[in-house]
Every structure is written in structure tokens, then in C-alpha cells.
C-alpha positions in Angstrom: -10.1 9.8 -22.8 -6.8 7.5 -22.3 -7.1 4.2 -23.7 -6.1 1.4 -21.4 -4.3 -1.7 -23.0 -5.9 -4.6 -22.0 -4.2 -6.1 -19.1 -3.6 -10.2 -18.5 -2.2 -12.7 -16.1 1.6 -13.4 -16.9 2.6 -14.9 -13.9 0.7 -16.5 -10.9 3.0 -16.8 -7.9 2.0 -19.4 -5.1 4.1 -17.9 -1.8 3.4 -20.6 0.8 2.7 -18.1 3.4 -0.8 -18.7 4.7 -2.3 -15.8 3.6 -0.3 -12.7 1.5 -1.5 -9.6 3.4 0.4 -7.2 1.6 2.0 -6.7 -1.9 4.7 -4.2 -2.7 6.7 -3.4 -5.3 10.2 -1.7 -4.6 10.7 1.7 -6.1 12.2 0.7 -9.2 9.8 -2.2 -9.9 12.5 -4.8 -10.5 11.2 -6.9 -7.0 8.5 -7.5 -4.7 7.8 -7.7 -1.2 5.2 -10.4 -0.1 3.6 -9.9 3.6 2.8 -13.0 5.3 0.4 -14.7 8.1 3.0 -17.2 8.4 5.0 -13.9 10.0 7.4 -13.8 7.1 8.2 -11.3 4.3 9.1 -13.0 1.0 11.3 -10.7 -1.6 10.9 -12.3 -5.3 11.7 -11.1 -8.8 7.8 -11.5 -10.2 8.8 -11.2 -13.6 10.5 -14.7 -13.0 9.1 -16.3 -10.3 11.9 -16.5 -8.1 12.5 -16.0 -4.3 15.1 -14.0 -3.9 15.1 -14.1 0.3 12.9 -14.8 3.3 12.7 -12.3 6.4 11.7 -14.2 9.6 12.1 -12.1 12.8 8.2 -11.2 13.3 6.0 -12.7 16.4 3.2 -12.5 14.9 1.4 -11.6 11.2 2.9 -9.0 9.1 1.0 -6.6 8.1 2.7 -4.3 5.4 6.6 -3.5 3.7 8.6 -1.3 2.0 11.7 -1.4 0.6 14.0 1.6 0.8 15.0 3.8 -2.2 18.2 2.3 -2.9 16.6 -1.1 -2.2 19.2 -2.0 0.5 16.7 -2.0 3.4 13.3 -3.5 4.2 10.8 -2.1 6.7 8.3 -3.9 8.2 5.6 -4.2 10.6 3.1 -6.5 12.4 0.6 -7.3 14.5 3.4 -7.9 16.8 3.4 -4.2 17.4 6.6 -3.9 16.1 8.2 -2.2 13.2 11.3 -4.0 12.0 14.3 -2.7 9.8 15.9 -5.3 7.8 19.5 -5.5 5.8 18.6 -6.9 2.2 21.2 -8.5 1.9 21.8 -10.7 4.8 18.2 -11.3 5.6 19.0 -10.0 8.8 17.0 -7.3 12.0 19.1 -4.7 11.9 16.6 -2.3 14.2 13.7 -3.5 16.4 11.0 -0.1 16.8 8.3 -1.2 19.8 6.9 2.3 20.3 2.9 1.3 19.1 0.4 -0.2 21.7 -1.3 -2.0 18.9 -1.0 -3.7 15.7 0.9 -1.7 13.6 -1.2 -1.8 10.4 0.8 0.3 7.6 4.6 1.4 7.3 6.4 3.5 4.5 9.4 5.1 4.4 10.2 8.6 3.6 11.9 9.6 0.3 14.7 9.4 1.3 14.4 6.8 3.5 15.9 8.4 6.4 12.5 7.9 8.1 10.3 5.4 8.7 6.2 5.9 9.4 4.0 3.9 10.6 0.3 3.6 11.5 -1.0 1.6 14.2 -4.4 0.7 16.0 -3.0 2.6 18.6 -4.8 5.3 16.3 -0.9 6.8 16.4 1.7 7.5 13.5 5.4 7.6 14.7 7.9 8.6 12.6 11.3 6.4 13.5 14.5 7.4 12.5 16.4 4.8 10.6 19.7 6.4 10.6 20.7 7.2 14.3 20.9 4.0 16.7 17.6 6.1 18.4 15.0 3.3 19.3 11.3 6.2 20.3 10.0 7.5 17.7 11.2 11.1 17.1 7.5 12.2 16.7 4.0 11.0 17.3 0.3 12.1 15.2 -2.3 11.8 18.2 -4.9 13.2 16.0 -6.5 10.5 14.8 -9.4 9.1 17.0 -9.2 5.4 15.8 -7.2 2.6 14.0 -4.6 3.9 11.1 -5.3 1.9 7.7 -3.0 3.8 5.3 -0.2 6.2 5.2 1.4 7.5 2.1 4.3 9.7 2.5 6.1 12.1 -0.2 8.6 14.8 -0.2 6.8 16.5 2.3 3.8 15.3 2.7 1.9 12.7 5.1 -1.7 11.1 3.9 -3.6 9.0 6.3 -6.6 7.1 6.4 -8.6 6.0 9.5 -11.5 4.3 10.8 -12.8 7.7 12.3 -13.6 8.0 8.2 -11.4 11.0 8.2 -8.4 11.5 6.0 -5.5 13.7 7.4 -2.5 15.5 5.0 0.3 17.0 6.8 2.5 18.9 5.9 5.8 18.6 7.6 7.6 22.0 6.6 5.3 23.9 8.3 3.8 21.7 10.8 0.4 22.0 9.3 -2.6 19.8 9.0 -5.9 18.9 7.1 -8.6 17.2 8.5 -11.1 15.8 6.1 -14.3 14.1 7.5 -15.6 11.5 4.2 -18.5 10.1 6.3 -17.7 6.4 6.0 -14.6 3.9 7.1 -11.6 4.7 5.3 -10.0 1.1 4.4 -7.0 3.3 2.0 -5.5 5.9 0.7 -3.4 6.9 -1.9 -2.1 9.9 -4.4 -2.0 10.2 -7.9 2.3 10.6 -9.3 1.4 14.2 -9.9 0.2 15.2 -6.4 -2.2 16.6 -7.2 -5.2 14.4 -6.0 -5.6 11.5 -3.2 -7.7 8.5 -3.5 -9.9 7.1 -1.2 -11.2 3.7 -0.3 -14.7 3.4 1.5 -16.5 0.7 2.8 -19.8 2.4 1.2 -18.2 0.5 -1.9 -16.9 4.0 -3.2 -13.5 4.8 -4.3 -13.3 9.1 -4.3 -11.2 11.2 -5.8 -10.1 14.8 -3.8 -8.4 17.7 -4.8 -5.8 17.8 -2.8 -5.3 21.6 -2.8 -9.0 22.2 -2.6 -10.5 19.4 -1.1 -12.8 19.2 -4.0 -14.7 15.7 -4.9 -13.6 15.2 -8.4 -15.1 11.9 -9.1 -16.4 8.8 -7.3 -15.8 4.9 -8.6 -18.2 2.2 -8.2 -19.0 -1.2 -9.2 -16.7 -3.0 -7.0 -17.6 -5.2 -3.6 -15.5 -4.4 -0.3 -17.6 -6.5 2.4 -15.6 -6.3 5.4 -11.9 -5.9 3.3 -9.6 -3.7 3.8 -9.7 -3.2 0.0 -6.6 -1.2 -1.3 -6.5 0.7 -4.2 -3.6 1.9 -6.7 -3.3 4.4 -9.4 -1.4 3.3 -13.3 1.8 4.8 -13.9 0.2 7.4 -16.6 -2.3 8.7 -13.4 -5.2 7.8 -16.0 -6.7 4.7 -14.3 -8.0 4.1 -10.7 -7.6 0.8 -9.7 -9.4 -1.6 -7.1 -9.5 -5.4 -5.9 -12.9 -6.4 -4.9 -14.3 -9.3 -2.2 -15.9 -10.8 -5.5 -12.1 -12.5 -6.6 -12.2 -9.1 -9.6 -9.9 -6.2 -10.2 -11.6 -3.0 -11.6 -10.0 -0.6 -13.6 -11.5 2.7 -14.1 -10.9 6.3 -16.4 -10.5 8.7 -14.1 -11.8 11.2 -15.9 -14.7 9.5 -17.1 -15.2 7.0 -13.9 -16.3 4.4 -16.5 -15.2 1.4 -16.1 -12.7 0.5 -18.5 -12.0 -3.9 -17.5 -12.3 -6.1 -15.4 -9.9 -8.6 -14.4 -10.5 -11.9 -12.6 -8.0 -13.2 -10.3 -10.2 -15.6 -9.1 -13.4 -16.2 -6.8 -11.7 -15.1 -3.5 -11.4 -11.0 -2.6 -8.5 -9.9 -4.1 -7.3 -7.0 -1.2 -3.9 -5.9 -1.5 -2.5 -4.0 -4.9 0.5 -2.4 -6.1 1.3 -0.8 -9.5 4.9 -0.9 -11.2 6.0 2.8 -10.6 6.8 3.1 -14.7 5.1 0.4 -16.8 2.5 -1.1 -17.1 2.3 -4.3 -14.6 0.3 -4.5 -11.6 0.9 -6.7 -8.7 -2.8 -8.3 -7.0 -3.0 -10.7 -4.3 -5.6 -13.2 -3.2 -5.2 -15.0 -0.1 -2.0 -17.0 -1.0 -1.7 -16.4 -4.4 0.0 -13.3 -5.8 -0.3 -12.2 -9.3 1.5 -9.9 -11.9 -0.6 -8.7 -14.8 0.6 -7.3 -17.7 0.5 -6.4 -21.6 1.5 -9.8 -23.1 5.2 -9.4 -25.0 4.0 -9.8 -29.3 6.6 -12.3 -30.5 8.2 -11.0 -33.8 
């Protein structure tokens, strides 16, 4: 069993944005995207504290952000029912996508980043092409029967999460896709670095792990609160601990081989919703209301 170091706060960022919806960390784990209430994305350097820029351009809350692999664009989306691609750089819109009905709840880009996908409460995912000038989505997922909460997107691959409590994998080369009925609200999803499994939050305070190949229920994680949350939930860079905020203000990190739980972190006594763990090391990234935080091993001084 993997022993996980024991994890504390090294930086407690206050963003000034109502209510942080979203955390994200870029691919390289050098910055961070904050979501905002106040309709804003915030990108900082959390090792340091400092805000690097401030995207304004939203009508309404946003909802979730990504930043592209070669960090040089920012999507976005809101409940504006727009999906917004920004320049980095000059803080600036460079694409305005209006092709949901609804909220647009999620949004991740490809690995390449030639595409963007978003989820909506349309119950739709469109895939948007970042490249051409084309403003409709070049294809639409109908399958779903309710809202979107998570996408997750790899080489290949699509994972989503709905209310309908089923979680759908498609695979793009060959146009297929698997339908997986969980019997309870899917608030997120997510897969392990290897690929091999996907993890699933419930609102039956479960998180489940699935074969992905198979389909297989490896292991379920409890202990946690989700209420009414939308709780998120994030893997460690080693794919050896599952890892969820609760409504109780705690972060829980589980084996997950074992499912034992292995800490518990306390951000605070508000529910801590929105996660995201450093690609390579070990730092995690937890938000709580307007408060993010970045835990961490603390540096020995020699």
C-alpha cells in the first residue's frame, strides 16, 4: 500500500470574486485558473500568491476553465450560455461560442487543444473548433437525457457525467459509445493518469471506481458529506489516492487500493467543492467559497 506524505496548507489565497466556483490548474502546474460569481476568471501563480491577469467578458457566473496546452489560451464558460476563448496574454475574447440553450456547466479542451468541449444543461456536449474562424459547434452528443456536470477529454476519449446518473465514454475514432447507468446523480467525473479507470462522484455520498475497459466496480470511497454540492473529485499524480472535498469544510484522501482513508484535511467549516491536483507533484489546489487553497508537503529547511 502507497504511503501518502502528509499534506498542509502553504498558501491561502483570498480572490475577491464572490464565490470561486471552479479551480484549475494549467497543464504544467506552474498557474491557476480561478472561476468566479463575480463573472470573472482570475489566472495567479499559487505558489506565490500573485495575480497574474483578470478575464472579464462573461454576463453572468462562470462556471469552469481550462487553459490550453501551450498555455496561450483560456476557455471558458458560464451560465451565460456561452463558451469563451481568451488570448493569455492580452486578457482579451478572442471567440464568442453561443450554441448551448442552457448554462454551460463544464468545458475542457482537447489534447491538443484544437477543440474545445463543453457540457451544458441543455443535456448537450458540442465540440467547437478553436482553430477555424467557425462559430456552431462542429458536432453535438444528444444522448444524454439531463444536465451535463463533467466532461473529461483524452487523446481519444470523451467521459461525461449527468444528472440522468449515467456516465457516458466515447470514443471518437470509431464513433462509439458506452452508456453506464450508476443509479444515483452524478455530480463528477474523472480518470486515473493511466486510463485505465474513471472516478465517479455520487450524491449517495459515494465516490466509485470503474474499470474502464470492463466496466467493473473496483472500489467505492466513503466518509465524506456532498448535501446538495456538486462535489468534485481528483486523483494524485502517482494514481494512488482518490481525492474529495466535502459540504463539512474537509478534504478526504483515500488508498485506492485499500479505500481506507488515509487524511483528512480541513480547509475550513464551509464545503469545500471544486479540486484540482498538480499534474506532477504533489500540491493540490481546494476551494471554499472565496478562498482558494494550495496544499502541499512543507519544503525541510537545511
Amino acid at each position: 500500500m502507497s504511503e501518502q506524505s502528509v499534506l498542509s496548507k502553504i498558501v491561502t489565497i483570498t480572490c475577491k470574486q464572490q464565490v470561486v466556483r471552479a479551480v484549475r490548474f494549467n497543464v504544467d502546474g506552474s498557474y491557476c485558473l480561478t472561476c468566479g460569481a463575480d463573472k470573472k476568471i482570475k489566472l495567479w501563480n499559487p505558489h506565490s500568491q500573485i495575480l497574474l491577469k483578470t478575464y472579464g467578458g462573461h454576463a453572468n457566473e462562470v462556471l469552469d476553465a481550462a487553459g490550453s496546452c501551450d498555455s496561450s489560451h483560456i476557455v471558458s464558460c458560464s451560465s451565460d450560455k456561452s463558451v469563451i476563448l481568451w488570448d493569455v496574454t492580452t486578457g482579451q475574447p478572442i471567440r464568442r461560442y453561443r450554441g448551448h440553450a442552457s448554462s454551460v456547466t463544464c468545458v475542457k479542451f482537447n489534447e491538443e487543444s484544437t477543440m474545445a468541449v463543453s457540457g451544458s444543461v441543455d443535456n448537450t456536449v458540442c465540440f467547437w473548433d478553436v482553430i477555424s474562424r467557425r462559430q456552431e459547434p462542429v458536432q453535438i452528443l444528444k444522448d444524454a437525457k439531463d444536465t451535463i456536470t463533467s466532461i473529461q477529454v483524452t487523446d481519444h476519449e470523451v467521459l461525461t457525467s449527468s444528472v440522468d446518473c449515467h456516465m457516458r465514454l466515447y470514443d471518437m475514432r470509431v464513433g462509439k459509445m458506452l452508456s453506464d447507468y450508476i443509479g444515483h446523480i452524478i455530480t463528477y467525473g474523472s480518470m486515473t493518469h493511466d486510463g485505465q479507470c474513471y472516478i465517479l462522484s455520487c450524491t449517495d455520498n459515494t465516490i466509485k471506481l470503474f474499470d474502464k475497459d470492463s466496466g467493473e466496480l473496483l472500489n467505492t470511497f466513503s466518509g465524506h458529506d456532498s448535501k446538495d454540492f456538486l462535489l468534485e473529485n481528483a486523483v494524485n499524480e502517482k494514481d494512488s489516492h482518490i481525492i474529495s472535498g466535502s459540504a463539512t469544510g474537509e478534504i478526504f484522501y483515500w488508498d485506492l487500493v485499500s479505500s481506507r482513508c488515509t487524511q483528512k484535511l480541513v480547509q475550513g467549516c464551509k464545503p469545500v467543492v471544486s479540486l484540482s491536483h498538480h499534474p506532477t507533484d504533489n500540491y493540490l489546489l481546494s476551494s471554499s467559497e472565496d478562498e482558494v487553497v494550495l496544499w502541499g508537503v512543507p519544503k525541510m529547511d537545511n
